[in-house]
DRENGU-607862 format. One record per atom (N, C-alpha, C): residue in three letters; y, x, z. Coordinates in steps of 0.02 Angstrom, whole numbers, plus 50000, padded with zeros to 5 digits. Atoms other than C-alpha are relative to their C-alpha. Layout:
BEGIN
alaYXZ
...
//
This chain:
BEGIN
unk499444996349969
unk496744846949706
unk500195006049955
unk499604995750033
unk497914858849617
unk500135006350019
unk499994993249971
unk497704878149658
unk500185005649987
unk499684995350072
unk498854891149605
unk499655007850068
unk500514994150003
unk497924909849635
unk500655005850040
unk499834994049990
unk498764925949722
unk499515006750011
unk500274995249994
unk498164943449737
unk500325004550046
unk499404995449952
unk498774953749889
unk499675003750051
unk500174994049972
unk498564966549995
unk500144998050097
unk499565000949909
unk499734960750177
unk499775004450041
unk500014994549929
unk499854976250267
unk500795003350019
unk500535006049960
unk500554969650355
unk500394993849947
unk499585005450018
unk501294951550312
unk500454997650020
unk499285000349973
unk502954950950319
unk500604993149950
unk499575007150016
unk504594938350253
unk500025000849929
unk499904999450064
unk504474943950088
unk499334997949956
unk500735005250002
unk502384936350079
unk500304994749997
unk500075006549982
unk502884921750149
unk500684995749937
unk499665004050052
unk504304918750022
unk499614998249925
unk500445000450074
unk503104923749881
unk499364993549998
unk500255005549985
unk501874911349954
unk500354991749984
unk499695005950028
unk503074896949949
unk500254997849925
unk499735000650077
unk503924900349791
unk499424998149926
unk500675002150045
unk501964900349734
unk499814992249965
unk500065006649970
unk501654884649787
unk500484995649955
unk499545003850037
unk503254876749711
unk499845001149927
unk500094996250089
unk503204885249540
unk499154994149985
unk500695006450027
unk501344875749514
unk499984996550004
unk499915007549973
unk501634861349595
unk499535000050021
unk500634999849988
unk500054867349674
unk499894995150078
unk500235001049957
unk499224858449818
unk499945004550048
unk500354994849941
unk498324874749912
unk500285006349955
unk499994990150012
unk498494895649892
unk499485001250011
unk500394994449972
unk497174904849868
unk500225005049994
unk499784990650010
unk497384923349909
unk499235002249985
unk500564995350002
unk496114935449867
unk500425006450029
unk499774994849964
unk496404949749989
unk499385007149997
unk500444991449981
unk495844970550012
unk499874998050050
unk500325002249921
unk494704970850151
unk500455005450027
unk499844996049962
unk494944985550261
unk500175006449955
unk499504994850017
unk495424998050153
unk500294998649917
unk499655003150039
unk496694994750000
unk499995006749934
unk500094995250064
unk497005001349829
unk500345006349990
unk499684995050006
unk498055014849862
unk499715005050022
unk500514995849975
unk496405022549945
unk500305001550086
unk500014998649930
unk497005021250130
unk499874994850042
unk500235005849950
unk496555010450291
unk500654995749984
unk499375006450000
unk497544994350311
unk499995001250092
unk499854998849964
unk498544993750446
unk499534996950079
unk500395003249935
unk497544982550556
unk499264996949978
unk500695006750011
unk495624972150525
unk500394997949933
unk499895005150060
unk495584963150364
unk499984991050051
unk499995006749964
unk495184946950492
unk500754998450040
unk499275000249960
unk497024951550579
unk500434998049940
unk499585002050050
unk497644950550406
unk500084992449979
unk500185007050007
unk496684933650363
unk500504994050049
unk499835002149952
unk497464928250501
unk500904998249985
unk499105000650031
unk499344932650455
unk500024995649940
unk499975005150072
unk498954923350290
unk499974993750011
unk500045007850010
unk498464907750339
unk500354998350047
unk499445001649963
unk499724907050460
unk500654998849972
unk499554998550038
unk500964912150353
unk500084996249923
unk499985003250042
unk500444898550228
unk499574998449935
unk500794998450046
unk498794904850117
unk499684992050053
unk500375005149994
unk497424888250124
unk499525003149994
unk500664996950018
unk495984898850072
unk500095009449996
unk499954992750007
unk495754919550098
unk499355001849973
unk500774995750014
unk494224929049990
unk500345008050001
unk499814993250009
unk494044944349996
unk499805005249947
unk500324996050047
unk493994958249861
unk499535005450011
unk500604994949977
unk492474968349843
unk500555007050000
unk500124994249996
unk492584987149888
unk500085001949925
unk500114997350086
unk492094990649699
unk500604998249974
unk499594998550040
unk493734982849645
unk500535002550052
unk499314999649956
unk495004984049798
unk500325008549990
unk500084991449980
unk494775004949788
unk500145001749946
unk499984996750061
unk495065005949614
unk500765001249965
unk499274998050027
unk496545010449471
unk500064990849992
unk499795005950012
unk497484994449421
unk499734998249951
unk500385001550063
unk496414991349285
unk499584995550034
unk500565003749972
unk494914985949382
unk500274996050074
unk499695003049938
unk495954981749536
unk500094991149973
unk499825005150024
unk496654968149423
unk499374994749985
unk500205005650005
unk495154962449352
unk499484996950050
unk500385003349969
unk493844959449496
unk500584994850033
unk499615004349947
unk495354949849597
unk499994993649950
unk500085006650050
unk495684938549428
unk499444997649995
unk500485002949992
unk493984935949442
unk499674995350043
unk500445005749933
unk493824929049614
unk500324992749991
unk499605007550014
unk495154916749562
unk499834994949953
unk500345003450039
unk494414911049405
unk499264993950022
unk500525001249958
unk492834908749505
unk500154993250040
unk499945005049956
unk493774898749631
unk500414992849994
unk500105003950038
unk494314886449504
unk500844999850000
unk499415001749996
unk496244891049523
unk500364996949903
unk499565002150040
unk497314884049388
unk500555003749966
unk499144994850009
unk498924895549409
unk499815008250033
unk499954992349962
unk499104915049456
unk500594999550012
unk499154996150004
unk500924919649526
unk499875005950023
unk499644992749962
unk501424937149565
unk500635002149981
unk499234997250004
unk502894945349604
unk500225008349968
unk499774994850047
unk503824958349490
unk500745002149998
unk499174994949998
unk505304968749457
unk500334995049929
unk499575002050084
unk505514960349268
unk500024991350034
unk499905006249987
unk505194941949356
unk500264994449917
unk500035005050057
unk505034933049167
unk499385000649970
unk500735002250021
unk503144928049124
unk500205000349928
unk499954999350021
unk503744928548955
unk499955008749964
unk500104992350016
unk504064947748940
unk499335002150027
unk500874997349997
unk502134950949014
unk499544997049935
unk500325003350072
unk501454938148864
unk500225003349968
unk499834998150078
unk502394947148721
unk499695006350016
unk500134991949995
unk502034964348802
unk499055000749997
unk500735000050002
unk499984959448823
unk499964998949912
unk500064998750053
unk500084955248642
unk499945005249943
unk499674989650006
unk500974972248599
unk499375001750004
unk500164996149977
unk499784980248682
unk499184998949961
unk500645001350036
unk498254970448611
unk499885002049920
unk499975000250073
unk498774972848425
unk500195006149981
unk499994996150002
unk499094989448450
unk499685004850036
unk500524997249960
unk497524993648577
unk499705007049974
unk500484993650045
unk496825009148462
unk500575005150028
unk499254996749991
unk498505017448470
unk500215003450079
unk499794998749921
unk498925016048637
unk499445002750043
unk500394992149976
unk497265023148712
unk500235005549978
unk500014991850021
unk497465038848595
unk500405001350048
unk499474995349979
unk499085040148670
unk500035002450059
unk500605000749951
unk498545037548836
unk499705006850019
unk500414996649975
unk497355049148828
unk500235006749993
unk499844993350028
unk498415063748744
unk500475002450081
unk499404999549957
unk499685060448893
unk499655004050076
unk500634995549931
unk497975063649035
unk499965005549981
unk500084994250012
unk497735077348934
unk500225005650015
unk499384998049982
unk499425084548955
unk500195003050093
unk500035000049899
unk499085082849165
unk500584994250018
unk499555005549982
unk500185067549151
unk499574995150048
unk500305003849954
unk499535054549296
unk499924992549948
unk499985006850034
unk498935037249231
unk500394996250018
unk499615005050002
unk500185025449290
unk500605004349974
unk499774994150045
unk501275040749201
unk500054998049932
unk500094997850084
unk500595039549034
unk499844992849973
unk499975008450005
unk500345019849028
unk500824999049979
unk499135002650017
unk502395018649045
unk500135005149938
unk499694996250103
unk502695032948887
unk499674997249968
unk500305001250074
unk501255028448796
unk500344991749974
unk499515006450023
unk502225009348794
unk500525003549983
unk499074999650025
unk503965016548768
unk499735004549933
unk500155000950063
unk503215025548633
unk499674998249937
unk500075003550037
unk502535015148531
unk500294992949994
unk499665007349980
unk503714998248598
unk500495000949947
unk499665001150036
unk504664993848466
unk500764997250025
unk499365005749965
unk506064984948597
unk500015004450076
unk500354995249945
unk505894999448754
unk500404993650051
unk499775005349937
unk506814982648842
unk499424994450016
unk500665004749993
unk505094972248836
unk499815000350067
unk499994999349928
unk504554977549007
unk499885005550030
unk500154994149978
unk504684992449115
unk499355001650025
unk500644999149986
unk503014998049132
unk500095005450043
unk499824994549921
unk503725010549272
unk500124998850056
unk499905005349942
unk503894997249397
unk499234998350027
unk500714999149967
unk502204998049516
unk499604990749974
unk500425005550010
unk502034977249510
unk500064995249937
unk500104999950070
unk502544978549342
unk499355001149945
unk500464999650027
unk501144986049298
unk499314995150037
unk500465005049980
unk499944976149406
unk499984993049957
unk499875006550051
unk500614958849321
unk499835003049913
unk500404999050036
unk500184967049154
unk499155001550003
unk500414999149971
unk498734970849221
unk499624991649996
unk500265004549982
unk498294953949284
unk499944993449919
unk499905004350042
unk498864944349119
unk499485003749955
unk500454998950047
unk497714954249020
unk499234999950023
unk500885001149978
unk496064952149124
unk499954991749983
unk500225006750048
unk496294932549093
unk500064999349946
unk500324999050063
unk496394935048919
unk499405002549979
unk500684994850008
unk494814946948918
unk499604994250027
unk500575003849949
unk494004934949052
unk500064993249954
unk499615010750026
unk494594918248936
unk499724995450048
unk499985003249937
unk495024912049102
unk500614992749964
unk499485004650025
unk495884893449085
unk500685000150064
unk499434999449952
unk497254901449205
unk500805001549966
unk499214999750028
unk499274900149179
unk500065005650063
unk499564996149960
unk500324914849232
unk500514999350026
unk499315001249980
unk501734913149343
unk500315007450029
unk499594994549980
unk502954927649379
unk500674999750055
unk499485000249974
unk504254927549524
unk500185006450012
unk499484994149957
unk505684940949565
unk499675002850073
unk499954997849919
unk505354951749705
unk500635001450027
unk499355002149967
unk506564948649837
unk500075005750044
unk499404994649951
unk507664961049895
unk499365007049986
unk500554992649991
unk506284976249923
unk499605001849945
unk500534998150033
unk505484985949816
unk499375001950008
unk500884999149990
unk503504989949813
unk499965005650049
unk499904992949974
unk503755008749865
unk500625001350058
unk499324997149965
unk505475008249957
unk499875001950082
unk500134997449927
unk505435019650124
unk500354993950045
unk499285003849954
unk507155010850205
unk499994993749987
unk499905009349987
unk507404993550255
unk500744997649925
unk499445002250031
unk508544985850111
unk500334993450012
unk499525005549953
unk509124969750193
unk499814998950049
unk500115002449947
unk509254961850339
unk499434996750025
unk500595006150001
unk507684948350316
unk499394999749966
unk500464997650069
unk506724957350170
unk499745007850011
unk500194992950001
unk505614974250181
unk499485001349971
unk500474997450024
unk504474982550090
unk499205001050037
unk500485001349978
unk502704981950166
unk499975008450021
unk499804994749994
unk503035001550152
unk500325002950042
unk499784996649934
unk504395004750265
unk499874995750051
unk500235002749929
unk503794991850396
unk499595006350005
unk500364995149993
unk502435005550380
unk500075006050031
unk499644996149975
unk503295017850401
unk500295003050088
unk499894999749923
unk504315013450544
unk499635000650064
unk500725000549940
unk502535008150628
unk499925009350030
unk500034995449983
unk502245025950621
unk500225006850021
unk499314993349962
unk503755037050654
unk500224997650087
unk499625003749935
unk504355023850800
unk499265001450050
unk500554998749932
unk502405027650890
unk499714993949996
unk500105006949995
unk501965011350845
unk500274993850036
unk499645003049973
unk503395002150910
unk500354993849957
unk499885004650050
unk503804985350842
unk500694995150013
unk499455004449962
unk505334978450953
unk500564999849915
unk499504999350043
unk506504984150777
unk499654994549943
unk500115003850050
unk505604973950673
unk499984992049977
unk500035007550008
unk505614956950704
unk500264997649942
unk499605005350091
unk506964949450556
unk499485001049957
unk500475002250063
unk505544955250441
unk499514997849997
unk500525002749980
unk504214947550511
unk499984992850026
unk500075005049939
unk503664929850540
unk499905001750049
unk499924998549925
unk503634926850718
unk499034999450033
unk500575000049995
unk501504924550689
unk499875005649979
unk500334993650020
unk501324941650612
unk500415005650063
unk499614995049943
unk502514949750747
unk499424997550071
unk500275002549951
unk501514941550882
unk499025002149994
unk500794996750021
unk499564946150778
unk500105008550026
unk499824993549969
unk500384963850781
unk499905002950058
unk499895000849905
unk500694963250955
unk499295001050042
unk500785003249970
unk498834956150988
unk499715006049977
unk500484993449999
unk498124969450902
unk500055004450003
unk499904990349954
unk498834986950970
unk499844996550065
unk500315000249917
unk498434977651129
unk499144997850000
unk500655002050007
unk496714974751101
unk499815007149971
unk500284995750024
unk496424990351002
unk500275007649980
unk499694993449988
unk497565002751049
unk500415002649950
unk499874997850070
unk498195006950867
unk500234997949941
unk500225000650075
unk498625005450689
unk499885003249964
unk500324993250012
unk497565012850589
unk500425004849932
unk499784995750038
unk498135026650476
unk499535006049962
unk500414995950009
unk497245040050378
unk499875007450045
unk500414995449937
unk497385052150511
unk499564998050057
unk500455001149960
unk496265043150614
unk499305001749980
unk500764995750042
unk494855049050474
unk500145007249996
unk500024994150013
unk495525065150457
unk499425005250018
unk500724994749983
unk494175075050559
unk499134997549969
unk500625001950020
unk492775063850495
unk500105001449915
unk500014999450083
unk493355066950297
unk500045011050023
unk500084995449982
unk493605085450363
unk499445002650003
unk500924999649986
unk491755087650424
unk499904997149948
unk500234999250065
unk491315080050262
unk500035003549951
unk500094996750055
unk491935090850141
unk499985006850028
unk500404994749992
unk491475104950244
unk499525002850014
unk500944998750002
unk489735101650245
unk499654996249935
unk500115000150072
unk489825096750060
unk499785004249958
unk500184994550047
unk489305108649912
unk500435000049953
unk499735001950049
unk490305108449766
unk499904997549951
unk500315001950016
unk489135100349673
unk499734993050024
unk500475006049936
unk488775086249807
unk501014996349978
unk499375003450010
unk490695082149775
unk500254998649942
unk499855002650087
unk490765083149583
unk499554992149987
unk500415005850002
unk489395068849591
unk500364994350034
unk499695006849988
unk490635057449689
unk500704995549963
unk499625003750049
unk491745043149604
unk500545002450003
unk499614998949997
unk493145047549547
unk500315006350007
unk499904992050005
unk493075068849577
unk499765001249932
unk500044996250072
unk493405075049392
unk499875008550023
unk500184992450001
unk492775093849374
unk500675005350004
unk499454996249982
unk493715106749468
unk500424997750056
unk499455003049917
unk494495095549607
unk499775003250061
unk500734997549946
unk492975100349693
unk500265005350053
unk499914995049960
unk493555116949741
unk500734999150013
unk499454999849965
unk495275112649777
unk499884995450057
unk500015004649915
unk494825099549917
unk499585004450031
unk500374995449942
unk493535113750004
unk500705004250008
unk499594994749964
unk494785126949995
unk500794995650038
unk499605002749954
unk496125114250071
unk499814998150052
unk500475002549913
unk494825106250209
unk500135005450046
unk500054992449957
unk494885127150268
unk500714999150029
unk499234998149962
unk496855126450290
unk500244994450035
unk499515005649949
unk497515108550336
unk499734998850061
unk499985000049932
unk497665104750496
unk500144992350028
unk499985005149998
unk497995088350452
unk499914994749929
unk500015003450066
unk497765074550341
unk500595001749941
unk499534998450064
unk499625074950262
unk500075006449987
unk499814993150031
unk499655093350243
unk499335001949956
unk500674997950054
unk497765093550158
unk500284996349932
unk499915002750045
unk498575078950047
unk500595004849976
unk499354994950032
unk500165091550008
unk499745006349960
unk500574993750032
unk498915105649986
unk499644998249928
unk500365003250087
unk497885095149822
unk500544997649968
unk499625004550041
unk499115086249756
unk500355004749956
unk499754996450056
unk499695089249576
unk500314997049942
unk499985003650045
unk500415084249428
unk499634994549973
unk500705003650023
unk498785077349362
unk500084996650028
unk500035007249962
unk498435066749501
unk500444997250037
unk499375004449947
unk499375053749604
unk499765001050063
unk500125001949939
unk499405052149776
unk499684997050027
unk500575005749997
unk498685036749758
unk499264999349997
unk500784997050042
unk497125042949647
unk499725005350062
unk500234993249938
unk496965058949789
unk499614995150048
unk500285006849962
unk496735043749913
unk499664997950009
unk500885004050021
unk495225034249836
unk499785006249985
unk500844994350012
unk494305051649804
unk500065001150081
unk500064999649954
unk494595053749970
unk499444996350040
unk500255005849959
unk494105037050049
unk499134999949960
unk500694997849995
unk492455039549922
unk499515003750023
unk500214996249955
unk492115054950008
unk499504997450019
unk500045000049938
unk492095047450157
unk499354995350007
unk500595007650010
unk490865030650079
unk499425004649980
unk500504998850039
unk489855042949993
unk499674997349942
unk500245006250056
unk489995032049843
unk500045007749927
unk500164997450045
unk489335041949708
unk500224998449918
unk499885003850078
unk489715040549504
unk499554994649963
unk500345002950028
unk488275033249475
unk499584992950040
unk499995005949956
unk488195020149626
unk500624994150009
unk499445002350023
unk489845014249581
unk500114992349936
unk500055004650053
unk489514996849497
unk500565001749948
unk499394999750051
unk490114996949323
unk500194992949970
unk499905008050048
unk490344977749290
unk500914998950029
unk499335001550005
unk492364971149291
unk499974995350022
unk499875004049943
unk492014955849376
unk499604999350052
unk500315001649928
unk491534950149549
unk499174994849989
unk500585001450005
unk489714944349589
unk499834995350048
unk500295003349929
unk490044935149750
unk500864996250016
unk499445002649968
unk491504924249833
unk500055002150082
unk499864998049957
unk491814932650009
unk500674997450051
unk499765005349958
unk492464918650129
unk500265001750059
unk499914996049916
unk493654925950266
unk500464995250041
unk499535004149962
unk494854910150322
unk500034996249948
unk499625005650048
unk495484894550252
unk500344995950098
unk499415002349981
unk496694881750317
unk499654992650004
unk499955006050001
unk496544863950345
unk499854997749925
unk499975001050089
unk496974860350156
unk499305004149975
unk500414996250011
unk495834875350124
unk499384997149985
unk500535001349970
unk494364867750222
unk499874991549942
unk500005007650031
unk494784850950111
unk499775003149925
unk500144996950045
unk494654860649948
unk499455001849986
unk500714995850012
unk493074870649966
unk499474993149994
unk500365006249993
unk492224852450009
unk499934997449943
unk499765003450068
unk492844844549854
unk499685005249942
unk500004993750062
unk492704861749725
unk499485002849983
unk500374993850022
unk491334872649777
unk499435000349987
unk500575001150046
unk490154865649694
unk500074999249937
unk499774999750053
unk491084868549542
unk500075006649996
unk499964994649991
unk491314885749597
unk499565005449939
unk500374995550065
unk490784900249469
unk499845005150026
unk500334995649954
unk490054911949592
unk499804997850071
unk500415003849948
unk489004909949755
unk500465002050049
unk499594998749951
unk489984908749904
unk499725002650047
unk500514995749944
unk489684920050051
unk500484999750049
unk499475002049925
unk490374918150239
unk499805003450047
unk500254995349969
unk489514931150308
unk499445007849984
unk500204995250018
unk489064947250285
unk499195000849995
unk500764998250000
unk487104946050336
unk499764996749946
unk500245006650036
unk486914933850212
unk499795004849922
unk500274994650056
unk486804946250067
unk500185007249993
unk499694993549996
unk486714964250118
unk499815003149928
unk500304996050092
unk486034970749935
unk500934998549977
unk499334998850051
unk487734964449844
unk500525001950057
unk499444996049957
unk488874968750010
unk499865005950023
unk500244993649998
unk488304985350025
unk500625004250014
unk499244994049970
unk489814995649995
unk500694996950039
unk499665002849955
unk490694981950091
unk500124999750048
unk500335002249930
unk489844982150245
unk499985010850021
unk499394992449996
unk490095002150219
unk500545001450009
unk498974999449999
unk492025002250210
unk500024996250067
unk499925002449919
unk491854992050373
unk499905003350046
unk500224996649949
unk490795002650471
unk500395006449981
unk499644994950006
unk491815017750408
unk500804998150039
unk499305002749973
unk493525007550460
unk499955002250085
unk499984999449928
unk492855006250639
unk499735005650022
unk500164991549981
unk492365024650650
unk500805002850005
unk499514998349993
unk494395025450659
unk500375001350066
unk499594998649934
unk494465018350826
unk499625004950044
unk500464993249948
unk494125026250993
unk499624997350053
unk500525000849939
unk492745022651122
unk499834992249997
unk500325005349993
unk492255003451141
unk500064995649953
unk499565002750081
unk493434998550996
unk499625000749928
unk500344998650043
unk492365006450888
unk499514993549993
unk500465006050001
unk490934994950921
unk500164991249989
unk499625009049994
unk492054979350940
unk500074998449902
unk499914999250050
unk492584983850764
unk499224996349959
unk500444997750029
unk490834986650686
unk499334993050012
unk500085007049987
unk490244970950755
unk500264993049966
unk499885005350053
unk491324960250668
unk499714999249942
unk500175001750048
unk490724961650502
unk499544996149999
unk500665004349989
unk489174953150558
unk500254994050024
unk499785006649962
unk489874941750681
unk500424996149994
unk499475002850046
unk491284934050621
unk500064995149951
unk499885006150069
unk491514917650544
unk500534999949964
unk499405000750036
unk492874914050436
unk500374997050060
unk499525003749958
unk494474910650523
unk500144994349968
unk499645005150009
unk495204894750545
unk500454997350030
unk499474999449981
unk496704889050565
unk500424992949958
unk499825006650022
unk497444871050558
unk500574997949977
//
C-alpha cells in the first residue's frame, strides 16, 4: 500500500485540513494518510484547543488512515527540530510521499532553495548568528540571512510561516537520507497567522481560534468552516468538559511557578537564555494575567512563539540538560487509524523502523515528558475534568474509526 506522510497540528480541524488531506492523497496516488500530530500542547508553546484524542478523532474523520503522535521533545520546539522528529515518524512509518501546504506551492523552489542553502551552509549560520546577535528573532534572521546571500531574492519567501516549515521539512529528509518525495500544495484561501475569516468556506485555524475565544466559546458562526464531524466533536467536547483550553487556564499554575522559582532554578530550564530570568519574575509580580505577563516579556529578541515554549517548559520543568538532544524520534506513538489504517499497520509494521507504542504504560522511561505534558494539560480543567483528563493517557486505546 502506497502512503503519502503529513505533519499537522488541527486545532482545530477545519475545511482547509480536509482539502489538504485530499489534495494529499491525489497528488501521490497514495492509498492511506498518515498524519503525525502535536499531542496536547503544540509548537507555538500553547495548549491545543481540545485533547489530542478529540483531535485524532477530527482526523480520521476528516480523512487521515493512521494518526502518531509527535513526541513532546519535538512538538515544543523551533522549526528546526519540529521538522525533523515529525519527518522522522514518517520515515519510520514507511511513507513514500510528504505533502504540505505553502504560500510558494512549487516543490521545485524548496529543492533549489535546500541546495542554496546546503552549498552555502558556513555562510548562512555566520549570518544567522550575527542577525541573533543584533536581537533579531530566529524566524527573523533565517528570512535576511537568505535574502542576503540569495542570489534570485524570488527563490522562496522565507517570511512565510509554512514556508519556512516546508524548508524545514525538505531538508531533514536529505539529512535523514529518507527515500521520501516531497509534495507541496497551495494553501487555500487563509493564511497560517490570519486573525479574520478570509472566505466564506476557508479559515485559518487562527481565527477559528480566535472567534472560539472572543464569542465565549460559541460555535453557532462557524459552521461553513468546519466539517460537520469537527463542528459536532467541538460540540461534544465543551459539553463534556466545559471548555477550550487556552493558556489562561495555566496562568495561576505558571504564576506560582515562577514565583517560587530562584533565578537560577529558571536559567537551568530549556530554552531560558541568561537574563530572561529576571524579566519573567519581575513580570509574574505585575500581570494579572497571562496576555498582559506575555506583553510585559516580550521583545525584539524573542517571538511570541519562543516566550510560549519557555513558558510551557516552566511549567514541565524540563530542564537544559533533560531535554533530549537526538533529532529523531525513538518510538511510534499510536493514537487512531482508520479502516485502511488498521489494513496498513497489519501489512507494514513489521517493516516499521521504530517500535510501535499504543499506550502510554507500555514505556514510561521514553514517554516521560509525554505523559508530563498530559498530566500538566489536565491540570487546565476544573474539578472532575481534571481527573477524566489525566486518566486518559493511560486508558485510552487508539481510536477507531471505520
Amino acid at each position: 500500500m502506497k502512503a503519502v506522510g503529513v505533519i499537522v497540528e488541527y486545532n482545530p480541524f477545519h475545511n482547509g485540513h480536509k482539502f489538504h488531506l485530499t489534495q494529499a492523497k491525489e497528488h501521490a496516488n497514495a492509498d492511506i494518510v498518515i498524519a503525525v500530530m502535536s499531542g496536547n500542547f503544540l509548537q507555538r508553546g500553547e495548549p491545543a484547543l481540545v485533547s489530542k484524542w478529540a483531535r485524532t478523532e477530527m482526523a480520521l474523520k476528516g480523512g487521515a488512515d493512521l494518526v502518531f503522535e509527535i513526541p513532546y521533545q519535538f512538538a515544543t520546539q523551533n522549526a528546526d527540530l519540529f521538522a525533523s522528529g515529525a519527518v522522522s515518524l514518517l520515515g519510520a512509518a514507511k511513507c513514500q510521499f510528504i505533502c504540505f501546504g505553502s504560500e510558494d506551492g512549487d516543490i521545485e523552489s524548496f529543492l533549489e532553495t535546500h541546495q542554496f542553502l546546503k552549498d552555502h551552509d558556513f555562510e548562512f549560520q555566520q549570518k544567522v548568528k550575527e542577525y541573533i546577535g543584533h536581537g533579531v528573532s530566529y524566524p527573523k534572521a533565517l528570512s535576511l540571512s537568505f535574502n542576503d546571500l540569495s542570489p534570485n531574492k524570488k527563490v522562496l519567501d522565507l517570511t512565510k510561516p509554512n514556508n519556512i516549515l516546508g524548508i524545514q521539512y525538505v531538508t531533514a529528509i536529505h539529512d535523514q537520507k529518507l527515500p521520501i518525495k516531497p509534495i507541496t500544495i497551495t494553501r487555500k484561501n487563509a493564511n497560517y497567522h490570519d486573525q479574520h475569516f478570509a472566505s466564506e468556506s476557508i479559515a485559518s485555524a487562527t481565527s477559528i481560534r480566535k472567534s472560539l475565544f472572543t464569542q465565549n466559546g460559541e460555535l453557532s458562526g462557524l459552521q461553513s468552516y468546519l466539517p460537520p464531524t469537527t463542528y459536532d466533536l467541538l460540540l461534544k467536547y465543551k459539553k463534556e468538559y466545559g471548555q477550550f483550553h487556552s493558556w489562561e487556564d495555566y496562568w495561576a499554575l505558571l504564576k506560582y511557578k515562577l514565583l517560587q522559582s530562584s533565578p537560577q532554578e529558571l536559567r537551568d530550564i530549556h530554552e531560558v537564555e541568561e537574563g530572561l530570568e529576571n524579566r519573567l519574575l519581575q513580570a509574574a509580580l505585575l500581570a494579572e494575567t497571562f496576555q498582559e505577563f506575555m506583553e510585559q516579556i516580550k521583545t525584539k529578541r524573542y517571538t511570541w512563539t519562543r516566550l510560549q515554549r519557555v513558558c510551557l517548559h516552566i511549567l514541565m520543568n524540563v530542564k537544559k540538560v533533560e531535554m533530549p538532544k537526538n533529532k529523531t524520534a525513538n518510538y511510534l506513538r499510536l493514537l487512531g487509524m482508520s479502516g485502511s489504517g488498521r489494513e496498513y499497520l497489519n501489512k507494514e509494521k513489521k517493516n516499521f523502523g521504530l517500535p510501535l507504542v499504543s499506550k502510554s504504560s507500555a514505556s514510561k522511561t521514553e514517554l516521560d515528558l509525554d505523559i508530563r505534558s498530559s498530566r500538566l494539560y489536565a491540570l487546565g480543567a476544573t474539578g472532575e475534568n481534571q481527573s477524566r483528563l489525566l486518566k486518559l493517557e493511560f486508558t485510552q486505546p487508539p481510536i477507531q474509526v471505520k
